[in-house]
BADORO-927588 format. One record per residue (C-alpha): residue in three letters; x, y, z. Coordinates in steps of 0.02 Angstrom, whole numbers, padded with zeros to 5 digits, always signed. Layout:
! residues N
ALAXYZ/...
! end
This chain:
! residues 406
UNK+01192+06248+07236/UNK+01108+06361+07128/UNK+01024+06265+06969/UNK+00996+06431+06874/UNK+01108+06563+06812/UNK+00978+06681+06883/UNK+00861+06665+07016/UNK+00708+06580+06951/UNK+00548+06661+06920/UNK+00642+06828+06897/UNK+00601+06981+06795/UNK+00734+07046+06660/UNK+00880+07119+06750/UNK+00908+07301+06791/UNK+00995+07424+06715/UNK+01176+07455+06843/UNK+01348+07488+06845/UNK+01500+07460+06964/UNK+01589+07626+07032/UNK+01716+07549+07122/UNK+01782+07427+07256/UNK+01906+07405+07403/UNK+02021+07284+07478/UNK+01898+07132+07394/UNK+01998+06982+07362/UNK+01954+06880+07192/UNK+02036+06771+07080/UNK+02136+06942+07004/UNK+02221+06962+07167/UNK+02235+06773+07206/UNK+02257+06769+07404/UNK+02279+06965+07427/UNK+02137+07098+07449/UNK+02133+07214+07290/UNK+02027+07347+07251/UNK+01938+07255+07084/UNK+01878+07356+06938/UNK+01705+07400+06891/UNK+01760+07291+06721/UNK+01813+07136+06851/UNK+01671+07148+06937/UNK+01537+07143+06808/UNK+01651+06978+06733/UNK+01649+06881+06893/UNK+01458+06936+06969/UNK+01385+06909+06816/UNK+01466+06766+06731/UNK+01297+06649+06770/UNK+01446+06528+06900/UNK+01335+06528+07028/UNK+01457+06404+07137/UNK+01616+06405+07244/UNK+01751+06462+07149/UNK+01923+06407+07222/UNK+01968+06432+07411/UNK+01899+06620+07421/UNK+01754+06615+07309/UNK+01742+06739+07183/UNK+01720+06885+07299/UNK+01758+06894+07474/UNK+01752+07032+07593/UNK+01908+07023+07677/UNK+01884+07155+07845/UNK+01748+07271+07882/UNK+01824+07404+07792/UNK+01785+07310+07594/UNK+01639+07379+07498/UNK+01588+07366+07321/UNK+01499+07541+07243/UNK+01371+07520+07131/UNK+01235+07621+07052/UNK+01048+07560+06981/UNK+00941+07671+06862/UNK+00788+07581+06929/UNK+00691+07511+07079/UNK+00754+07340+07072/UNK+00774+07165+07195/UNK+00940+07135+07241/UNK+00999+06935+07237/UNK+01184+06841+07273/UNK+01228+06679+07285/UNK+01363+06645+07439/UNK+01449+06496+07508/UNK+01571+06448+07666/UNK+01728+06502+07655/UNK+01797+06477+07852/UNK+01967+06503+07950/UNK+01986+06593+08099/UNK+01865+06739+08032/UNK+01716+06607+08032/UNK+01582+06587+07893/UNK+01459+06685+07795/UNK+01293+06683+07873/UNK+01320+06863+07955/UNK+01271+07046+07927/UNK+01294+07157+07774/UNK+01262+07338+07767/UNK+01173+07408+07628/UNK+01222+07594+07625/UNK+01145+07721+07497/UNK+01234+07879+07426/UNK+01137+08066+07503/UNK+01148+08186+07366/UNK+01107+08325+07511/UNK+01235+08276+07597/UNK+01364+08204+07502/UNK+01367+08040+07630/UNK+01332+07877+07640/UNK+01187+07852+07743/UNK+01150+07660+07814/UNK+01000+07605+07683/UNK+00966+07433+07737/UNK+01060+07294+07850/UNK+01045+07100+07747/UNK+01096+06957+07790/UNK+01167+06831+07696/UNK+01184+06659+07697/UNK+01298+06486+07685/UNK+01235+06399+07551/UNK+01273+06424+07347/UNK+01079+06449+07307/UNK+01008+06639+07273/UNK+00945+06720+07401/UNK+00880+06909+07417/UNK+00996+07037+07497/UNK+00843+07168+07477/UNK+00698+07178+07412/UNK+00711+07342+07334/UNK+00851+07457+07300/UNK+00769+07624+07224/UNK+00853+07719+07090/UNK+01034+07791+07160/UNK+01217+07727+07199/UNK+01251+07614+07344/UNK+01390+07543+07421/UNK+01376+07357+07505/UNK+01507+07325+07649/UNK+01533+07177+07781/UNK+01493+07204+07956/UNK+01607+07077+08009/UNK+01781+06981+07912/UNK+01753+06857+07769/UNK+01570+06880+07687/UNK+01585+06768+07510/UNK+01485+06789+07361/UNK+01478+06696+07198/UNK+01376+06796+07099/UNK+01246+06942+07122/UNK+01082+06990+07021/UNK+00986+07176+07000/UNK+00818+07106+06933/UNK+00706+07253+06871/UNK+00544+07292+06974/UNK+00497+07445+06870/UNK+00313+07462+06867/UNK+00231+07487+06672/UNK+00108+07651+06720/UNK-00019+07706+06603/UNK-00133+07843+06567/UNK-00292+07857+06456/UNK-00271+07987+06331/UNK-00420+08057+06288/UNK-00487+08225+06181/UNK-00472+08346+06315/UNK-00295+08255+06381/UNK-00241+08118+06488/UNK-00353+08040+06627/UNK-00321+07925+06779/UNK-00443+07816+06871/UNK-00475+07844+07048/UNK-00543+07706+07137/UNK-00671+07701+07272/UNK-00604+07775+07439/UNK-00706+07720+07607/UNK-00755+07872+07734/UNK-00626+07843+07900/UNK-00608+07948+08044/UNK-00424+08031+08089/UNK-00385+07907+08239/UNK-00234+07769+08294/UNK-00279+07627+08171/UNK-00150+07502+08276/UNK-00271+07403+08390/UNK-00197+07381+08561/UNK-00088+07250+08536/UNK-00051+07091+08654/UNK+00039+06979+08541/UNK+00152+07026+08360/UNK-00028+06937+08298/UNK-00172+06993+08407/UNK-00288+07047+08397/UNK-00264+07060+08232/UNK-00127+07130+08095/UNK+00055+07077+08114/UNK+00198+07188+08232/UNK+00353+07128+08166/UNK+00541+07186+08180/UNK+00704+07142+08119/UNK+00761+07098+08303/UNK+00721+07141+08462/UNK+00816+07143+08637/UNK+00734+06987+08712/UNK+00579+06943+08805/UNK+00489+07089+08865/UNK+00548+07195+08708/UNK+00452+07104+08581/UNK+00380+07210+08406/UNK+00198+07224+08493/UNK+00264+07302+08651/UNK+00273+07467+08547/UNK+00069+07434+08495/UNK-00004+07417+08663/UNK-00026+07575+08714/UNK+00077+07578+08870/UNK+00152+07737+08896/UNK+00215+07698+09062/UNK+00419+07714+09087/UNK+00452+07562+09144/UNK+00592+07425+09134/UNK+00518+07313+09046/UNK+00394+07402+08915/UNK+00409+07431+08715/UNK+00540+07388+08554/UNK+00714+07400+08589/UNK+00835+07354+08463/UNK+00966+07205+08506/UNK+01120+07260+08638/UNK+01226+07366+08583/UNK+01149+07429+08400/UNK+01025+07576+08392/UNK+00988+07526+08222/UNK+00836+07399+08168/UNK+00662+07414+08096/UNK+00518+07413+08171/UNK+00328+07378+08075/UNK+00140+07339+08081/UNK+00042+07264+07935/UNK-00147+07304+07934/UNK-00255+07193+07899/UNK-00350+07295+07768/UNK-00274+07447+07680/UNK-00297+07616+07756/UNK-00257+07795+07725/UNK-00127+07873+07843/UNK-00045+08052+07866/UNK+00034+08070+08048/UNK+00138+07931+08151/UNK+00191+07981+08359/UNK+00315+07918+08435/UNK+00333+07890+08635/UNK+00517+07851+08695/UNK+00554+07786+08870/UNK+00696+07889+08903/UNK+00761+08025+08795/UNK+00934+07958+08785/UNK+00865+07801+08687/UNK+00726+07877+08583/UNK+00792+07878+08382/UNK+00866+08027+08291/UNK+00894+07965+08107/UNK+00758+07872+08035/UNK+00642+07833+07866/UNK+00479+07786+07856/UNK+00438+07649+07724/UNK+00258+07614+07670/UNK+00199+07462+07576/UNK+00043+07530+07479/UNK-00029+07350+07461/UNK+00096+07297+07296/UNK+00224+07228+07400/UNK+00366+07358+07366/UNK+00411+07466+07525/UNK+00430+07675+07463/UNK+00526+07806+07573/UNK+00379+07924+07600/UNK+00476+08027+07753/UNK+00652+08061+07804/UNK+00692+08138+07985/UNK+00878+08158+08024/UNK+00952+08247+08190/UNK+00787+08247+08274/UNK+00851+08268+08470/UNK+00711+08366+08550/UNK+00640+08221+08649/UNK+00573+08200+08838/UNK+00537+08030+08931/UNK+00385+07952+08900/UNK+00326+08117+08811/UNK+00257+08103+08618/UNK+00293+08183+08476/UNK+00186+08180+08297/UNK+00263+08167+08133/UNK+00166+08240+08000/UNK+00182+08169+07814/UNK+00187+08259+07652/UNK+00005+08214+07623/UNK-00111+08037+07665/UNK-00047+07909+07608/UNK-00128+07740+07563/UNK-00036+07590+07693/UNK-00033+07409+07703/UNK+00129+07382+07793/UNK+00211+07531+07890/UNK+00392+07515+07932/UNK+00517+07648+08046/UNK+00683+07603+08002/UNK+00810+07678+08141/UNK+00992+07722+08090/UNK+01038+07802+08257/UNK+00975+07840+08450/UNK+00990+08002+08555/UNK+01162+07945+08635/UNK+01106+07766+08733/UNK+01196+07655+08622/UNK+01005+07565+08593/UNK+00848+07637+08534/UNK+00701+07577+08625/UNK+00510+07651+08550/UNK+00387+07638+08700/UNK+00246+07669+08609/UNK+00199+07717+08417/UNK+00039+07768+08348/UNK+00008+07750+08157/UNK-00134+07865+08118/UNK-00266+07887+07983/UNK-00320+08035+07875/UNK-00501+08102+07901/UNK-00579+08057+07740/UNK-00754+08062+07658/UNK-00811+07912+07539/UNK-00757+07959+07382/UNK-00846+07850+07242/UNK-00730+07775+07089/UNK-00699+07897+06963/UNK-00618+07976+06797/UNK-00524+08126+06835/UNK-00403+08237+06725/UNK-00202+08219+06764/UNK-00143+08328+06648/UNK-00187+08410+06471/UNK-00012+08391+06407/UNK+00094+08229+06414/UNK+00114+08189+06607/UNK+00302+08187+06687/UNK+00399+08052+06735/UNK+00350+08098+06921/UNK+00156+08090+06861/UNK+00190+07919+06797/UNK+00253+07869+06951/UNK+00145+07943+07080/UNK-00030+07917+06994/UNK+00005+07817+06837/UNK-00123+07660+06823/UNK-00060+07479+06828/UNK-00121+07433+06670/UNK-00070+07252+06625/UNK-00230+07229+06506/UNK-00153+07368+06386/UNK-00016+07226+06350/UNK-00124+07121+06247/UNK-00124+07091+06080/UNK-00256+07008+05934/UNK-00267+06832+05954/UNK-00350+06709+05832/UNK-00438+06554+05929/UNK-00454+06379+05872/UNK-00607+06348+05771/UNK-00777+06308+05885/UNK-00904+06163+05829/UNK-01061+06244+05844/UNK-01213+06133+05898/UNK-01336+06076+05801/UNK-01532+06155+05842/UNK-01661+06038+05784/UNK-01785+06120+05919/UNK-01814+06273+05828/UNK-01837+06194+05639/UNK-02051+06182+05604/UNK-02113+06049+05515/UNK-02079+06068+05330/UNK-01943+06205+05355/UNK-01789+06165+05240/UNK-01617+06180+05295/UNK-01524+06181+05480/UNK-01488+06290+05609/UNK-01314+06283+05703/UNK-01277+06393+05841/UNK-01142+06424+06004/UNK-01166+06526+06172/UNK-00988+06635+06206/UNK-00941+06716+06342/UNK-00920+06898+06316/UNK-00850+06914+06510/UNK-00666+06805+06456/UNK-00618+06956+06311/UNK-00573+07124+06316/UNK-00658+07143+06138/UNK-00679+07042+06004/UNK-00622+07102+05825/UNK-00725+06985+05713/UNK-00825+06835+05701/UNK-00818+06704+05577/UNK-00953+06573+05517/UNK-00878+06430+05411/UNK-00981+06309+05317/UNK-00911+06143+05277/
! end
């Protein structure tokens, strides 16, 4: 069981509310589904009970048709607690769909697929929900949770404000040339990086299969998501960071290359950003590429294609992908000028400075014996001379200095 009322080691919680819910059974509703309040909701997710609760737990997701809607004002980490609650339906341990609300469209669109697990200890359902409303829903019957948590990944962004306005730093970018940075791959881990997925048809299909540069249409050649389920995720983690700007895409057969997809990038913090959307995309041949163009280069540790549907074959199998760089001079560190007037929330995001050392505040430290010189008193000289060595390289600046005489 969990031994904390919130996952330990977590940042202050998020700011969220429940929308609504449907055909949920809870301790309200006793045995029956119900469609809880957002008021109910908040009470029994966020009560700190991180344990069973009676026969049915304190939610459970009766049929595939129960969701919970929710909405977060920030990028955040999504946590539960579950347990087993079994009959005839089977366990938790299975697949939840994360779906998040399309303002263009007015839809739900699938956002992530999580699974969650048996035991009453917090676990993450995703590692980051960005700002919007969602709606969580069981793939399969009776999916129990005990308690969920929306911790806050917000980053703190600064600027320098100087005379002539406000000024980011720019550090050093290496010269590259525009070219496939995916070494031919003949393993998820060679020669070097990591292909990874989150499932794959079987042997033959593995994540590298789409990095080895094989465009041939055969049987047996690229990623193809598990039987039956175009959807799944597909990445490669570089071993250093690079800048990218284009991706291409072979399919083996037109039927099964993807049609809905997003591309999430990893800039080297850890947090995965949306940097494209395609939706409807059906102009595909077999074994023919096509190149996807982003916005502008973006800087890429881990590059992820997450598929929501195929062209009409039930499974989505990529025969080859190439993940390529931006052609780019060496750029040497600099201070450059972001705005003369205070920068917009989109600023902040997009080139505001991590800038935890502007956190700090004046600190008095303990008193420090200084040492005794005899070495430099001459012969006949009256008095002593005391002195310390400090180093300068451990503060940010140092206010004032005191000598004490006792």
């Amino acid at each position: 069981m969990a031994i904390t009322s919130i996952p330990i080691g977590a940042k202050p919680p998020a700011k969220f509310n429940y929308i609504s819910s449907y055909n949920i059974i809870t301790p309200y509703s006793g045995t029956t589904s119900h469609n809880a309040t957002p008021e109910q909701l908040r009470t029994l997710l966020h009560d700190g009970v991180t344990i069973k609760t009676g026969a049915y737990g304190t939610t459970l997701f009766y049929g595939s048709s129960t969701y919970i809607e929710f909405q977060v004002y920030e990028r955040c980490k999504f946590w539960a607690t579950s347990g087993v609650y079994s009959d005839s339906g089977g366990s938790t341990g299975k697949d939840l769909n994360i779906y998040k609300y399309n303002e263009g469209t007015g839809t739900y669109v699938l956002y992530e697929t999580a699974k969650t697990t048996s035991t009453e200890d917090w676990y993450i359902l995703s590692n980051l929900l960005t700002i919007g409303k969602y709606r969580i829903n069981a793939a399969v019957n009776y999916i129990q949770f005990n308690e969920f948590y929306f911790e806050s990944i917000s980053e703190q962004k600064s600027f320098i404000a100087q005379n002539d306005g406000y000024k980011v730093f720019n550090e050093t970018i290496k010269s590259q040339v525009a070219e496939n940075k995916v070494p031919l791959m003949t393993s998820n881990i060679t020669p070097q990086g990591l292909a990874n997925a989150n499932a794959y048809w079987g042997t033959g299909y593995e994540p590298y299969k789409a990095f080895n540069r094989s465009k041939t249409n055969a049987a047996i050649n690229g990623w193809a998501t598990p039987s039956n389920t175009s959807k799944g995720w597909l990445s490669y983690t570089f071993q250093n960071i690079v800048y990218i700007e284009k991706y291409v895409i072979t399919p083996r057969e037109a039927v099964y290359a993807p049609i809905s997809w997003i591309i999430e990038i990893d800039k080297g913090d850890g947090i995965l950003e949306v940097m494209d959307t395609r939706t409807n995309v059906t102009s595909w041949s077999d074994s023919t590429d096509i190149t996807f163009t982003l916005s502008k280069p973006f800087k890429c540790r881990e590059f992820r294609i997450n598929v929501f549907d195929s062209n009409g074959g039930g499974i989505t199998i990529i025969q080859n992908m190439e993940i390529h760089s931006a052609q780019m001079n060496t750029v040497l560190s600099n201070w450059s000028a972001m705005s003369s007037s205070l920068p917009s929330l989109v600023q902040f995001k997009e080139r505001g400075m991590l800038l935890p050392n502007l956190e700090r505040k004046v600190q008095t430290l303990d008193p420090i014996k200084m040492d005794k010189r005899n070495d430099v008193i001459d012969t006949g000289d009256i008095g002593s001379v005391f002195s310390k060595t400090i180093d300068l390289k451990k503060y940010i600046d140092l206010r004032a200095i005191t000598v004490e005489v006792k």
